[in-house]
Every structure is written in structure tokens, then in C-alpha cells.
Backbone as XML, in Angstrom:
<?xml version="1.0"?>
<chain id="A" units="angstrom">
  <residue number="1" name="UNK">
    <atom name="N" x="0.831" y="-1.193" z="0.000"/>
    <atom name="CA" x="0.000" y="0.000" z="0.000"/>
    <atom name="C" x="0.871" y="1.252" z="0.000"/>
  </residue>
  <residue number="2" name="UNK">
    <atom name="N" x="2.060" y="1.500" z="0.749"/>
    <atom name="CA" x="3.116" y="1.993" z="0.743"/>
    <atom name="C" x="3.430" y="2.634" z="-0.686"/>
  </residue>
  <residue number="3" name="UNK">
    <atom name="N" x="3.804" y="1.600" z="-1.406"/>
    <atom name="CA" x="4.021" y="2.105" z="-2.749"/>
    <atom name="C" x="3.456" y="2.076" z="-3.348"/>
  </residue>
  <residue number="4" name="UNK">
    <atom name="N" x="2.177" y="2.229" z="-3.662"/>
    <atom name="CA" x="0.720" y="2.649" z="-4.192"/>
    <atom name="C" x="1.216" y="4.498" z="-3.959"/>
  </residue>
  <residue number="5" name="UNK">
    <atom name="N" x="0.912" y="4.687" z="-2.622"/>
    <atom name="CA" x="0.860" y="5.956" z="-2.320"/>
    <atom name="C" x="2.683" y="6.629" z="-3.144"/>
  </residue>
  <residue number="6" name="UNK">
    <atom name="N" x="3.507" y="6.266" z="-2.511"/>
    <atom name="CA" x="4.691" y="6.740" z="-3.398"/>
    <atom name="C" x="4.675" y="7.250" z="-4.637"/>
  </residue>
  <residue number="7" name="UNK">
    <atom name="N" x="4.176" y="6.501" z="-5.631"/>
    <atom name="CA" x="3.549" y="6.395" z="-6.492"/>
    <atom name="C" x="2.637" y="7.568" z="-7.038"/>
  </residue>
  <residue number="8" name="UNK">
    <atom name="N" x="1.861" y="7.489" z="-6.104"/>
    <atom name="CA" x="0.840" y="8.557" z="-6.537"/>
    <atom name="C" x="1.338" y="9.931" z="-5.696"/>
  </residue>
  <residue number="9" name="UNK">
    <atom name="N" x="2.304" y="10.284" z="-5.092"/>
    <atom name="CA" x="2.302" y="11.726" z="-4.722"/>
    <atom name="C" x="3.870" y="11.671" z="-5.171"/>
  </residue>
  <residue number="10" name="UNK">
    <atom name="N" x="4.492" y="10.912" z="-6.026"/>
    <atom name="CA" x="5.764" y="10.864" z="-6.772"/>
    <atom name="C" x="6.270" y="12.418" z="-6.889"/>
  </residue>
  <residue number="11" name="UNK">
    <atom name="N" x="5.613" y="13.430" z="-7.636"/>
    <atom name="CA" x="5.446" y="14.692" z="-7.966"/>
    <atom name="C" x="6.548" y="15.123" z="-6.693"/>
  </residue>
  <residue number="12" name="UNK">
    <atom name="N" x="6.005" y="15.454" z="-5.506"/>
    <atom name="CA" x="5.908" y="16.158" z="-4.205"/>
    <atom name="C" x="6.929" y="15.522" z="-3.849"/>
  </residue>
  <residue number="13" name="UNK">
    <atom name="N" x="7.589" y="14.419" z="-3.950"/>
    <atom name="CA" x="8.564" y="13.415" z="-2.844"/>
    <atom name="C" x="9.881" y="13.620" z="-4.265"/>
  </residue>
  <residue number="14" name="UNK">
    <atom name="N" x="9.833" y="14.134" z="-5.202"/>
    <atom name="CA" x="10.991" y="13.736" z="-6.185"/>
    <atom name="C" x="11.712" y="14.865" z="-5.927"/>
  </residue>
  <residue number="15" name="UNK">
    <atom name="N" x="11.273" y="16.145" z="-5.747"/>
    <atom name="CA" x="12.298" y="17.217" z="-5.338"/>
    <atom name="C" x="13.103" y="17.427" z="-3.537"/>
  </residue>
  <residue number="16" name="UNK">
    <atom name="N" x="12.042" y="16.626" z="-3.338"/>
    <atom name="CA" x="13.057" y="16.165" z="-2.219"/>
    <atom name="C" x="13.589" y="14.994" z="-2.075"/>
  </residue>
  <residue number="17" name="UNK">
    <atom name="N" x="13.882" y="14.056" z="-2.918"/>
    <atom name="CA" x="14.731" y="12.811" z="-2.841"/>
    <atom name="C" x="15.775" y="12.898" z="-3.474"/>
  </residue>
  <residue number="18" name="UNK">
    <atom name="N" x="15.869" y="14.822" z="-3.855"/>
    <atom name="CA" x="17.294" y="14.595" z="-5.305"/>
    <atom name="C" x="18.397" y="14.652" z="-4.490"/>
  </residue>
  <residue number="19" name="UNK">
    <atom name="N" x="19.362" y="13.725" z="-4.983"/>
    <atom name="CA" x="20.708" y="13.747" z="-3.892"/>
    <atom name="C" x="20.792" y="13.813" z="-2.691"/>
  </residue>
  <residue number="20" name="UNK">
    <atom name="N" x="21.694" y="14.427" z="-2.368"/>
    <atom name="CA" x="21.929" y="14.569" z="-0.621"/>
    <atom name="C" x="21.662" y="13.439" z="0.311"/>
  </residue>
  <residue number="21" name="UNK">
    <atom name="N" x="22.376" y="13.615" z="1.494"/>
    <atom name="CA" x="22.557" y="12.766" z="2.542"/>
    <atom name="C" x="21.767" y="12.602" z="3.659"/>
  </residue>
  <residue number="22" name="UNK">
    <atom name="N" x="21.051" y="11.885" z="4.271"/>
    <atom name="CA" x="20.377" y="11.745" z="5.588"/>
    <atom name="C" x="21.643" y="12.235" z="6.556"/>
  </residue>
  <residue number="23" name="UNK">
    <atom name="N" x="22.374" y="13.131" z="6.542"/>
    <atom name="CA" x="23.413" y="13.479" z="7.397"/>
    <atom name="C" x="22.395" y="14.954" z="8.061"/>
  </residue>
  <residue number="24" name="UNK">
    <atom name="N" x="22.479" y="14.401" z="9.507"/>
    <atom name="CA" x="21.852" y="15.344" z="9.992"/>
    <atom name="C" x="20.662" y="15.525" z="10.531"/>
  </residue>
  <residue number="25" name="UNK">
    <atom name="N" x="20.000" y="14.150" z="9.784"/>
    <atom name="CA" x="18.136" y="13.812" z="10.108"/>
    <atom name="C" x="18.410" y="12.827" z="11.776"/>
  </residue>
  <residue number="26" name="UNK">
    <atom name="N" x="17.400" y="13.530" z="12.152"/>
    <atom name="CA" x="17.138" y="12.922" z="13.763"/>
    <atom name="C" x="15.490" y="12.065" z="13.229"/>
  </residue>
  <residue number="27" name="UNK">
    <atom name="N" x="15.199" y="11.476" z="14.149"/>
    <atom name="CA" x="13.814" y="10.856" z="14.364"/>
    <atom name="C" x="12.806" y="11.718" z="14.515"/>
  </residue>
  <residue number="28" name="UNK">
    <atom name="N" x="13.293" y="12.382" z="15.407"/>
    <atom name="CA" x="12.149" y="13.522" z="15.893"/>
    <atom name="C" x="12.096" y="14.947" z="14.802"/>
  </residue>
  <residue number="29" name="UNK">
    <atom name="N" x="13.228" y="15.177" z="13.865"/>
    <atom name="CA" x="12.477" y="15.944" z="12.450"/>
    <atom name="C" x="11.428" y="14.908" z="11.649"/>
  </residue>
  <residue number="30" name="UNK">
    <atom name="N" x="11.372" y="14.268" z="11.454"/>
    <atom name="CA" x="10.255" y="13.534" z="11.033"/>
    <atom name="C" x="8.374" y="13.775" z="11.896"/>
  </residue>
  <residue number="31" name="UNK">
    <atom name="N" x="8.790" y="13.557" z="13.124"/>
    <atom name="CA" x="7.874" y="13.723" z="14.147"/>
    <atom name="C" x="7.066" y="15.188" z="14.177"/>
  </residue>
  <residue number="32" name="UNK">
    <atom name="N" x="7.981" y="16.142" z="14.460"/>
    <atom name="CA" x="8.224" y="17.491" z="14.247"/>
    <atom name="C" x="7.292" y="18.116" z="12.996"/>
  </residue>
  <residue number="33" name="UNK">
    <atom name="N" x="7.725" y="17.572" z="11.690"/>
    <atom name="CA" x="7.354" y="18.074" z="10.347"/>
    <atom name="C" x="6.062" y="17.265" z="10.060"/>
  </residue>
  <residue number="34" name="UNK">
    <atom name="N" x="5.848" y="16.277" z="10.771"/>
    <atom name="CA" x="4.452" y="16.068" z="11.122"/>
    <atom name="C" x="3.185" y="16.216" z="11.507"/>
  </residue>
  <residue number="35" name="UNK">
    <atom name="N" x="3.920" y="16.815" z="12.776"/>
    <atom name="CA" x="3.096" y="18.148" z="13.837"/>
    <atom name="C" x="3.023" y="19.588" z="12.792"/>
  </residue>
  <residue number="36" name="UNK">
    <atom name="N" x="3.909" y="19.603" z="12.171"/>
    <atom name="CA" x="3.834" y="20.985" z="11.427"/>
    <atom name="C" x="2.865" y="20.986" z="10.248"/>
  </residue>
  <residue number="37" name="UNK">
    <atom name="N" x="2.692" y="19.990" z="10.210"/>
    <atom name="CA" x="1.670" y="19.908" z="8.659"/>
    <atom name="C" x="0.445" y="19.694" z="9.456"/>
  </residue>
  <residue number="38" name="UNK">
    <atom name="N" x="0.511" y="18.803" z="10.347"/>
    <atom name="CA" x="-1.016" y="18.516" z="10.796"/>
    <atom name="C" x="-1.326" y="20.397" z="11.424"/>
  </residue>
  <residue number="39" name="UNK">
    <atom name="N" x="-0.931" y="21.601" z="12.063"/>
    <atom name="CA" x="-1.084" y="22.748" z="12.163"/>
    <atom name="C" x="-1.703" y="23.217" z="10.997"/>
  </residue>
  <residue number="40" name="UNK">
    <atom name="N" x="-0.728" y="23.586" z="10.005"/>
    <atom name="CA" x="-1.225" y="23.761" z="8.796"/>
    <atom name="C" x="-2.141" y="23.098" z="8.569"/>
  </residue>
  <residue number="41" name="UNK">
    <atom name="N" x="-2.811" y="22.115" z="8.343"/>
    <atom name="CA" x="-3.990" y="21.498" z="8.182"/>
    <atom name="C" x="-5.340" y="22.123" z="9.159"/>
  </residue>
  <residue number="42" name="UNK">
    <atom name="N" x="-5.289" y="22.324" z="10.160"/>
    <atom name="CA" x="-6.007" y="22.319" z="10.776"/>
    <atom name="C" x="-6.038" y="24.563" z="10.912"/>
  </residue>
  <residue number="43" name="UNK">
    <atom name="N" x="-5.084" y="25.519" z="10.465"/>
    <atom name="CA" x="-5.743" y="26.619" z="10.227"/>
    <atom name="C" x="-6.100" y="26.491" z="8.659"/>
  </residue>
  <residue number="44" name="UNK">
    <atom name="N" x="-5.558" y="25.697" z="8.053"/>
    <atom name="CA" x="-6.637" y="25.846" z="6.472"/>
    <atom name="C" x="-8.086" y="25.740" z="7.028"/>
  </residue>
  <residue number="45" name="UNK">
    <atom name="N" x="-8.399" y="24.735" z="7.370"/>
    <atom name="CA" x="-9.621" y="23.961" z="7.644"/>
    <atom name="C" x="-10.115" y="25.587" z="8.484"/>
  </residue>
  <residue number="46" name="UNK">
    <atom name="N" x="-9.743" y="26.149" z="9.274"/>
    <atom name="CA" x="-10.243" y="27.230" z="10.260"/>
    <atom name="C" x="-10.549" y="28.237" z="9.389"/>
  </residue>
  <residue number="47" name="UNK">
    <atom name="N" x="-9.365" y="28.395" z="8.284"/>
    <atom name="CA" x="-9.473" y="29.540" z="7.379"/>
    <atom name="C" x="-10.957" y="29.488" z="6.394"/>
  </residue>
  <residue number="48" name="UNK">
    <atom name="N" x="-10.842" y="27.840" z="6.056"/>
    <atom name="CA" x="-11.848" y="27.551" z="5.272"/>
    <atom name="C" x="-13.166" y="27.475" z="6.176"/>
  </residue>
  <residue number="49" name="UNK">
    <atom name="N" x="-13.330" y="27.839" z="7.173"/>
    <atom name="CA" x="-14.588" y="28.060" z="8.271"/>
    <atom name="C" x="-15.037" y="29.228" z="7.734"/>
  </residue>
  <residue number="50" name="UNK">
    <atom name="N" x="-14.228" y="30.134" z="8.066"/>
    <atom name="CA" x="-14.587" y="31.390" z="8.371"/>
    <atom name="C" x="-14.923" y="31.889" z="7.148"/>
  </residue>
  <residue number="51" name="UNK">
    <atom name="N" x="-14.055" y="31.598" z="5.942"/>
    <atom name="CA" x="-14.819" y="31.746" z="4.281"/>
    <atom name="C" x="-15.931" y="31.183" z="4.378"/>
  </residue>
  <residue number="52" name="UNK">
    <atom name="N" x="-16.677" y="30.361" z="4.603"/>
    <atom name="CA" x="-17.935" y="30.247" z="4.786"/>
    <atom name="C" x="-18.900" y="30.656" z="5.228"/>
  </residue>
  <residue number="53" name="UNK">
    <atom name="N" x="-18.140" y="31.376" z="6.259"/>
    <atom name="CA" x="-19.340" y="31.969" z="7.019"/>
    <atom name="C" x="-19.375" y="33.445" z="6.825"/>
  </residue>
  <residue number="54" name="UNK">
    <atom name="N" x="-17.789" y="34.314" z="6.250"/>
    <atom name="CA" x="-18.124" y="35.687" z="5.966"/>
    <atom name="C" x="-18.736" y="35.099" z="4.553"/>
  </residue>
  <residue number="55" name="UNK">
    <atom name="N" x="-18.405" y="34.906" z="3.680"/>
    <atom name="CA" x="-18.889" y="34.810" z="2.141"/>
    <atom name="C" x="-17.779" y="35.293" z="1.165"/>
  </residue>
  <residue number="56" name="UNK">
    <atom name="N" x="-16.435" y="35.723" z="1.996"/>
    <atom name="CA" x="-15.906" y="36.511" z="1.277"/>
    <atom name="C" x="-14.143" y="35.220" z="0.255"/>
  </residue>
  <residue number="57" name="UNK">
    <atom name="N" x="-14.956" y="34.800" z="-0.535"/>
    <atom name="CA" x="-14.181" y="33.972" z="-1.194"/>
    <atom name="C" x="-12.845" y="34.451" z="-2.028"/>
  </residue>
  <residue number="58" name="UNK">
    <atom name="N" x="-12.579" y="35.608" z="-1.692"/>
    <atom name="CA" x="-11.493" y="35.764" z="-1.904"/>
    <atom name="C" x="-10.206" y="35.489" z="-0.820"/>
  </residue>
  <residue number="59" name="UNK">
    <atom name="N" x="-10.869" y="35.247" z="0.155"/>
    <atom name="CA" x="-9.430" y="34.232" z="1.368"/>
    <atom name="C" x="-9.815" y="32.605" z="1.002"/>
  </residue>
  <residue number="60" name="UNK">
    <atom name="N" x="-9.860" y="32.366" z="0.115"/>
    <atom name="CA" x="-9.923" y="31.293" z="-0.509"/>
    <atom name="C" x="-8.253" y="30.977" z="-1.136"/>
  </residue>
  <residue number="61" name="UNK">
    <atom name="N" x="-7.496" y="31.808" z="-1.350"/>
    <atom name="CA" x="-6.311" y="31.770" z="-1.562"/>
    <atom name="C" x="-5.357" y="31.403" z="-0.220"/>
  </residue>
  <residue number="62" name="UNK">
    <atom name="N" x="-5.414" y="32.101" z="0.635"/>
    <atom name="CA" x="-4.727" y="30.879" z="2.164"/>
    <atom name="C" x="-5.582" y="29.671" z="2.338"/>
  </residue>
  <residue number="63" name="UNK">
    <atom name="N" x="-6.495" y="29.229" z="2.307"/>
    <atom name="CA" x="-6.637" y="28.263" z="2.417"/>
    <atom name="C" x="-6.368" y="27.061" z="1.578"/>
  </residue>
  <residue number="64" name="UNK">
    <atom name="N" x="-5.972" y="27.277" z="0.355"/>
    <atom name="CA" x="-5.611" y="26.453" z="-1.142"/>
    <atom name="C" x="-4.064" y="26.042" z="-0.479"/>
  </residue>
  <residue number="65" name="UNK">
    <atom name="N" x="-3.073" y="27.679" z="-0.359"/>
    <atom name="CA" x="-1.591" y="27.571" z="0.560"/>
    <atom name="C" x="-1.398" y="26.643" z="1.674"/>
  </residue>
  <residue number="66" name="UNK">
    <atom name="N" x="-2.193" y="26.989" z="2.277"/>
    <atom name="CA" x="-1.914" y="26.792" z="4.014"/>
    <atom name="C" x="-2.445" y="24.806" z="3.739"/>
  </residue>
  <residue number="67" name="UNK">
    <atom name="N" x="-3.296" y="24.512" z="2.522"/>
    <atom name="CA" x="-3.953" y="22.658" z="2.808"/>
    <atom name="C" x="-2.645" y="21.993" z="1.586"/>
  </residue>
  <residue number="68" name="UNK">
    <atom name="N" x="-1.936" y="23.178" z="0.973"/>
    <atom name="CA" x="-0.967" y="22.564" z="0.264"/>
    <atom name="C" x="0.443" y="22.619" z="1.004"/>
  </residue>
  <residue number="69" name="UNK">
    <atom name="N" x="0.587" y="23.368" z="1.726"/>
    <atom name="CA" x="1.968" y="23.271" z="2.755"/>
    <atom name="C" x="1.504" y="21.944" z="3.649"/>
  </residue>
  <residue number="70" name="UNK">
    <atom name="N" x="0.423" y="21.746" z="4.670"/>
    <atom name="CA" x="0.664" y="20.854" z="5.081"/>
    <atom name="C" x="-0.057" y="19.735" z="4.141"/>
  </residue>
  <residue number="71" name="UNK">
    <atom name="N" x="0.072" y="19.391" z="3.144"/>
    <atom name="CA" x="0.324" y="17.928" z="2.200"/>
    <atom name="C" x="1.578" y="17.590" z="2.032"/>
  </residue>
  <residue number="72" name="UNK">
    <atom name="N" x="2.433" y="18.592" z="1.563"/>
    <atom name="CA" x="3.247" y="18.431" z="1.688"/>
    <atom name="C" x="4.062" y="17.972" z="3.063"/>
  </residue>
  <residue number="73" name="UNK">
    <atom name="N" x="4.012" y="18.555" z="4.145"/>
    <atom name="CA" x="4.368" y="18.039" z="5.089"/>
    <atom name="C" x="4.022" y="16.605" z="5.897"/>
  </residue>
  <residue number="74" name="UNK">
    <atom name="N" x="3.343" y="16.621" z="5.352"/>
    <atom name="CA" x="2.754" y="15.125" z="5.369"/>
    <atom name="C" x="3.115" y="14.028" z="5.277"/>
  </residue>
  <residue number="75" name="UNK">
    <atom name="N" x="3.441" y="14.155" z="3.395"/>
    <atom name="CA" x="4.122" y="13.746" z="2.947"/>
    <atom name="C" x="4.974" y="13.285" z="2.656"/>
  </residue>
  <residue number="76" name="UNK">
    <atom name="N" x="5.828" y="14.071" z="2.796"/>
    <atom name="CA" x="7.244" y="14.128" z="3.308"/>
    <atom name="C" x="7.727" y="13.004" z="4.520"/>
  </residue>
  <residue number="77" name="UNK">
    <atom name="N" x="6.803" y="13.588" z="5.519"/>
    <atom name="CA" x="7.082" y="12.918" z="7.096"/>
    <atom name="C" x="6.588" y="11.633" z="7.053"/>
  </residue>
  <residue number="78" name="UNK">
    <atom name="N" x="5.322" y="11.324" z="6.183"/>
    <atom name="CA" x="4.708" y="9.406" z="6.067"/>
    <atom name="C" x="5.654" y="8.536" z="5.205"/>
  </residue>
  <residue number="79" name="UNK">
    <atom name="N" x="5.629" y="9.429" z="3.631"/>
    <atom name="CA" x="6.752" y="8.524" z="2.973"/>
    <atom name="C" x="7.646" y="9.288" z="2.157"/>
  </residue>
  <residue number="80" name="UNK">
    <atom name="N" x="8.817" y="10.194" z="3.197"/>
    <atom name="CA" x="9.850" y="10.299" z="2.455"/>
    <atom name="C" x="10.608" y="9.546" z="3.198"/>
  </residue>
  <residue number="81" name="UNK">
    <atom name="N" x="12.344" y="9.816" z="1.980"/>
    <atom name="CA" x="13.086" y="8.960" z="3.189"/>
    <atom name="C" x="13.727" y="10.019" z="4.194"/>
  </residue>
  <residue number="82" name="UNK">
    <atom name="N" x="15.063" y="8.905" z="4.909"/>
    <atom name="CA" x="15.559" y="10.296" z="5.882"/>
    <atom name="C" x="16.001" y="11.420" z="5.033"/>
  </residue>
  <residue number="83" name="UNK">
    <atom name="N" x="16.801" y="10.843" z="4.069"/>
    <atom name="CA" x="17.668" y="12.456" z="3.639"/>
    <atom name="C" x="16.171" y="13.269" z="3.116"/>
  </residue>
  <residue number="84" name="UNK">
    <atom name="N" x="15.350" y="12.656" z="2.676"/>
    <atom name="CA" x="13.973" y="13.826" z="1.887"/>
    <atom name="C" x="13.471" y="14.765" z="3.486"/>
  </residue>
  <residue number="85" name="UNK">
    <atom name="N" x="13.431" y="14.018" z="4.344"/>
    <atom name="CA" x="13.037" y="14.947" z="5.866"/>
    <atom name="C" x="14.166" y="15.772" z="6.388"/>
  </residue>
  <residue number="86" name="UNK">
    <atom name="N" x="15.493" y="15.373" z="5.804"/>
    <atom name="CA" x="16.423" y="16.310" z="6.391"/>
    <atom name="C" x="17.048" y="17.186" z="4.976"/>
  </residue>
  <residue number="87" name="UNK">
    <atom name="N" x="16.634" y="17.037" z="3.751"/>
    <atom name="CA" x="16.435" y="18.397" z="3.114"/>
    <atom name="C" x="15.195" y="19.544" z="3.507"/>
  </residue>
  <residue number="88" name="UNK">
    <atom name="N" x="13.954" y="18.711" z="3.894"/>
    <atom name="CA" x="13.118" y="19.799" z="3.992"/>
    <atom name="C" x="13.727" y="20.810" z="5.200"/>
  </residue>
  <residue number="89" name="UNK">
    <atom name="N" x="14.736" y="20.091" z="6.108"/>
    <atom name="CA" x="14.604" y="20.968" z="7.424"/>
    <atom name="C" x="15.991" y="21.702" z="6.780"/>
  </residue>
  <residue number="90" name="UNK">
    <atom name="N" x="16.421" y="21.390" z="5.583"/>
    <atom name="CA" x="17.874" y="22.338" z="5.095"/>
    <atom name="C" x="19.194" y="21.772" z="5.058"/>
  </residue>
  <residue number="91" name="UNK">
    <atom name="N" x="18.973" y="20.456" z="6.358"/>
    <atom name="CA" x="20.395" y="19.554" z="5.866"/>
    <atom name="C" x="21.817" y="20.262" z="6.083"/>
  </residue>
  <residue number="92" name="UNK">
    <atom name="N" x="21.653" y="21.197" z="7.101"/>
    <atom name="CA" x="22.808" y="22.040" z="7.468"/>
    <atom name="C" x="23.651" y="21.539" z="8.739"/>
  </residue>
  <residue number="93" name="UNK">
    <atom name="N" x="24.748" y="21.333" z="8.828"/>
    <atom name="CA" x="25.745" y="20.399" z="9.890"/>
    <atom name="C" x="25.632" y="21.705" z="10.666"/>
  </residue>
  <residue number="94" name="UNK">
    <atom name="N" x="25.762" y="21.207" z="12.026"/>
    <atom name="CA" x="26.070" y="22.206" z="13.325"/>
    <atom name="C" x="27.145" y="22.547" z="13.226"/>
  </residue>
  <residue number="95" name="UNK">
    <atom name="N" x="27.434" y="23.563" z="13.750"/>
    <atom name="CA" x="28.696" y="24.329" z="13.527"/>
    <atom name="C" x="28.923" y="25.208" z="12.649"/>
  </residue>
  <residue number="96" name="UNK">
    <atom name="N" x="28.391" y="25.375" z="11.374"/>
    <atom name="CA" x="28.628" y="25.716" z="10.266"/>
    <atom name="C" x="27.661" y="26.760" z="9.708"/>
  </residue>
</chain>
């Protein structure tokens, strides 16, 4: 089922699987960028409340942003690999 889904959000997971090293990915950026998408998910969904209830469909544009940042994060965090979770966070060594 795994790679069913791979598969189908291929698009979203290929610019972050190009090159680079899991140098740097912890467990808990995965965890983390999880929590961060499920946020994002949940003020789209708020954003998309309140367009409903003013009428004013032009904040229809954060809510399109804000349910496509966290897909992506999602994404990323269910089925990328490590190095795809430790490019999203930048993949930068301490110290440096």
C-alpha cells in the first residue's frame, strides 16, 4: 500500500529525494514536520470556516496555501526517506 501511495504523490517526494545525505536527520524531524503539517492542516480547515461563514471567497487563496503546505508536510514525514526529511529541514551540519 506503501508504494501505491509513493507512487501517486511521486510529484511532491521527487524534489526532495534529489541527492543529498540523511546526514543530519534525527527521528524527531520527522515527528516534528508532522506536527507541522497537521497545524497547517487544521488553520486551512479554520481559514476555510470562516470563508464560509463571511462569504468573502477571496481568502480562498490561504486556504488552497496553508492545505498545500501541510500535504506536503505530510508527505514528506509518512513517505519520504531520511535524507527527503532532512532536506526539507535544510540539511545544514552544526557548527557551520
Amino acid at each position: 500500500m506503501k508504494d501505491k501511495f509513493i507512487k501517486l504523490f511521486w510529484p511532491i517526494l521527487c524534489f526532495f529525494e534529489k541527492g543529498g545525505s540523511s546526514e543530519g536527520y534525527r527521528p524527531s524531524h520527522r515527528k516534528i514536520l508532522f506536527a507541522v503539517g497537521f497545524l497547517f492542516f487544521v488553520l486551512s480547515m479554520a481559514t476555510l470556516f470562516f470563508v464560509m461563514i463571511t462569504g468573502t471567497f477571496g481568502a480562498l487563496f490561504p486556504v488552497v496555501v496553508f492545505f498545500v503546505i501541510s500535504l506536503v508536510c505530510a508527505v514528506v514525514a509518512v513517505l519520504g526517506s531520511d535524507s527527503a526529511v532532512a532536506r526539507i529541514w535544510g540539511n545544514q551540519k552544526s557548527g557551520e
